[in-house]
N, C-alpha and C positions, 0 to 999 in steps of 0.2 A: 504493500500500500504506500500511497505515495506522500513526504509529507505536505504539509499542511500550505506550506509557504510556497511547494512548487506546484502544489494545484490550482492557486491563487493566482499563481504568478501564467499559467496557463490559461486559464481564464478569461484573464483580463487581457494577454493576448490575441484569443476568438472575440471578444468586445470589441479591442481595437479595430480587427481586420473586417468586423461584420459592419461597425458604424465607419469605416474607411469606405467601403463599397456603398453605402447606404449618400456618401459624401460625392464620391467619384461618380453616380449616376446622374445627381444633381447638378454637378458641375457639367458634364454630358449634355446635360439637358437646356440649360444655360447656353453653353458653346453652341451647341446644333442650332438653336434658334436664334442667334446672331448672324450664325453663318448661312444657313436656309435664307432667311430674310432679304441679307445682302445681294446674295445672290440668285432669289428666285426667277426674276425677268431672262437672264439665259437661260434657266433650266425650262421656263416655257418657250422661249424662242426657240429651242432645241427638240422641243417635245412636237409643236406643232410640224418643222423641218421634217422631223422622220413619218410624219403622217401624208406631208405631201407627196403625192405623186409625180409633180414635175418636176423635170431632172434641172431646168437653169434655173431655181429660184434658189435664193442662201440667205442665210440668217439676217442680213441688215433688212433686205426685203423684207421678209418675215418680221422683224422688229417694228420696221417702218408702217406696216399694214394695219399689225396689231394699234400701232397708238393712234393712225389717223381713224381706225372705225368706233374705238372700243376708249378710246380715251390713256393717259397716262396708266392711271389705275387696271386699264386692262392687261397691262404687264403682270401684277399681281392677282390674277386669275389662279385660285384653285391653290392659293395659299396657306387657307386655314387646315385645310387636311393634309397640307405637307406638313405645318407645323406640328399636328398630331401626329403623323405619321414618325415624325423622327424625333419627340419625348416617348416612342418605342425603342425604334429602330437603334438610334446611334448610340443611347447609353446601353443596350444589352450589345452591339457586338463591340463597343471598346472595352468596355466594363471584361468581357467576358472574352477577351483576347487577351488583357493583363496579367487577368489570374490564371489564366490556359498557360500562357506564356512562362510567368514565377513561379505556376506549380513541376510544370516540368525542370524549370532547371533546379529548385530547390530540391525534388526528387535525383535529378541526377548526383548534385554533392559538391560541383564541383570548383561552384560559385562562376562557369561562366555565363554564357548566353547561349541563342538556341541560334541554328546554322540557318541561311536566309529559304532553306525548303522548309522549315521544320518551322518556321514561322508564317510562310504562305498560307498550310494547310491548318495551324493552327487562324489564321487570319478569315482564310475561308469556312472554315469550320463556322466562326464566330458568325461572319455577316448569315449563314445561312438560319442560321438559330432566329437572327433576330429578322428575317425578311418573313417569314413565317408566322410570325408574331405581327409584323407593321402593313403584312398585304393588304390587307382590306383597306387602311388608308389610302395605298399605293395607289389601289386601282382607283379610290374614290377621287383624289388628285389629277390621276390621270384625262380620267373620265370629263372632269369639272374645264381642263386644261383644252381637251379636243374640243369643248362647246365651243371653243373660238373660233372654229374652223366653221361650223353653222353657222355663228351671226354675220362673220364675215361673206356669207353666200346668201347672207339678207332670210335665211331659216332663223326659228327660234330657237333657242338654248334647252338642250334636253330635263338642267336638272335649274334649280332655280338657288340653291345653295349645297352644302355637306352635306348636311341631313335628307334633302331630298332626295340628292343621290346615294345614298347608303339605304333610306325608303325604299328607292323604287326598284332601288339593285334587288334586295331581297324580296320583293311582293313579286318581280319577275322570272327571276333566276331562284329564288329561295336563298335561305341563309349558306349553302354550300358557294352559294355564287361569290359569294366575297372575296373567298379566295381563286376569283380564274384570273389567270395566268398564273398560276403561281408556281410552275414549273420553269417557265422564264424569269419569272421572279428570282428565283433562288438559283438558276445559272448564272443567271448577273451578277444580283449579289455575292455568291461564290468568286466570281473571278475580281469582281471590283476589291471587296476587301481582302481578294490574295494579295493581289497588286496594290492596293493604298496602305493596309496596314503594316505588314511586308517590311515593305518599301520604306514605306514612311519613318519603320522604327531603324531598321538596316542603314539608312542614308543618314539620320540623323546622327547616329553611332559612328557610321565612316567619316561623316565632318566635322565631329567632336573628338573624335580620337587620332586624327592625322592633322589637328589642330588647324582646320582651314576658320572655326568661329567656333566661338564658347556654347553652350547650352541655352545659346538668348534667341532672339526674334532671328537672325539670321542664320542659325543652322535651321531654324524651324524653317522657315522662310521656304532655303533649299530641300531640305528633304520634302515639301508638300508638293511644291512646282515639281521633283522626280515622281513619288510617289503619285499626282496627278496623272504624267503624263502614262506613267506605265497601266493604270486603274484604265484611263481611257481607251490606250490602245487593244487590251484585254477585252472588255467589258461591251463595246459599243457594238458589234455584232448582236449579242443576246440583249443589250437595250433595244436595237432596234424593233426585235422579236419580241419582244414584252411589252413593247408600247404599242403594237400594232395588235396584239392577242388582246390585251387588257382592252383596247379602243372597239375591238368589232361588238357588234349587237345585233341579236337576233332578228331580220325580217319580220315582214307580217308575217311571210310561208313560215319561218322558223329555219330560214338558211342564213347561215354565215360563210364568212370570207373564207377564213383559214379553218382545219377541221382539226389542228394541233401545230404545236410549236416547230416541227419538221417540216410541216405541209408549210408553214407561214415561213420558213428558213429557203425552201426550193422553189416557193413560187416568188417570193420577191427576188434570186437572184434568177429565175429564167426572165420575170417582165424585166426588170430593172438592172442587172448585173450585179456583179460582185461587189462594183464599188458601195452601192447601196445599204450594204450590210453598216457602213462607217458612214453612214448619213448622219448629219451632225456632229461629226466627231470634234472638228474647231468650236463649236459650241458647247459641247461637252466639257471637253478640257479647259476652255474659259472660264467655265464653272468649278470644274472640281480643281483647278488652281486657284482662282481668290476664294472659294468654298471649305479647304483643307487651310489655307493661307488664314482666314477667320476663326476656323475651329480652332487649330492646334494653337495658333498664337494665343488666344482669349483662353482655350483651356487648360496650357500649360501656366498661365500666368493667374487660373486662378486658384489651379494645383496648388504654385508658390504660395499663395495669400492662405490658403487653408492649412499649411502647412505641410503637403504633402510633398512625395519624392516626383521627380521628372518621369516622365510617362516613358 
């Protein structure tokens, strides 16, 4: 039996680590909605890009359309269910990338770090956990985002806010509906947070440790612009696939576009080609460079302020 003072002292170490996470989700939650915000007007300029079918239009078009029909504020289309969507999504897979990460090497003994595969897969692991958790917002965002494409065709807008479309999603599809796509869902996210988190923690380490800038705004800086770019180039294939699965809706007959995430994979490169698959990719990465550029800087610094260690 153990005595008295090292059960104590054990204890209050599972306190420590449980209200650390309870801290670290918060802070997540903080970060992501800074960063979401800042940068939602790409991730709609982006969302709409991959829905067009014409091969000469590009993001500034697209930018420019949105504000002359729909106003400034049409930029901010379909924003509240992002921000929902990621007080899910971003604190379960950082959160749950950290301690994937510290449990293993504290398992191994050896006090280093984990090799940059062995943190992919833990990274991936993470984002998949939590896209599964945040789908139903995904698609409702989604969903809210393609309404631009109606008004801008002088049609009315399917859903009239969040709620209505999470309403109608279920009264029509039923409650499993919530989650369609969600197999592109979770290959995206798989690949994104191999590649940002990965990345993001690997790059920060190699610019800290061959002394190119200390542990401040500027290793952050650079590790998010790599970690972006690698996230995007990854990812924007099964974005493309997920925003197009998540956007189709049943006819009156009850026919849809695509009949699964394959069929929607081979028939957008027979119409449209290859390149198509990386529609919107400069938009993408626009975003998840000043997007990662917002998070990590706001939530490493507010790590510091709570007193916690460097991410």
């Amino acid at each position: 039996m153990k005595p008295s003072g090292e059960e104590e002292e054990e204890e209050g170490g599972q306190f420590r680590a449980h209200k650390n996470t309870h801290v670290k989700l918060m802070l997540t939650s903080l970060s992501a909605m800074a960063a979401e915000t800042s940068t939602f007007p790409i991730d709609l300029t982006k969302t709409r890009l991959q829905l067009e079918s014409r091969s000469r239009t590009n993001a500034f078009r697209v930018a420019t359309e949105i504000v002359r029909e729909q106003g400034p504020l049409g930029l901010y289309k379909g924003l509240s269910p992002a921000i929902i969507r990621h007080l899910f999504y971003t604190p379960i897979r950082i959160v749950a990338y950290e301690n994937l990460r510290n449990a293993v090497v504290s398992s191994n003994g050896d006090g280093g770090s984990l090799s940059l595969s062995a943190k992919a897969l833990a990274g991936g692991f993470s984002g998949v956990i939590a896209q599964v958790v945040a789908s139903p917002a995904d698609l409702v965002k989604v969903r809210m985002q393609a309404d631009g494409c109606l008004v801008s065709q002088g049609l009315q807008p399917r859903y009239s806010g969040p709620l209505d479309a999470l309403n109608k999603i279920v009264r029509t599809v039923g409650f499993g509906g919530l989650w369609k796509g969600v197999f592109p869902n979770v290959q995206r996210a798989f690949l994104v947070n191999m590649g940002e988190l990965a990345c993001y923690d690997d790059a920060k380490r190699f610019v800290i440790q061959n002394q190119i800038a200390n542990d401040n705004i500027y290793a952050h800086t650079l590790a998010s612009i790599m970690s972006g770019l690698s996230a995007t180039t990854l990812s924007c294939p099964a974005d493309v696939v997920k925003t197009r699965m998540m956007n189709q809706a049943a006819g009156k007959e009850g026919k849809i576009i695509y009949n699964s995430s394959y069929d929607c994979l081979v028939t957008t490169v027979r119409i449209e080609g290859l390149r198509a698959l990386w529609k919107g990719f400069f938009p993408t990465w626009a975003r998840l460079g000043p997007w990662q550029f917002v998070f990590w800087v706001s939530y490493e610094k507010l790590r510091q302020i709570a007193g916690l260690s460097s991410f």
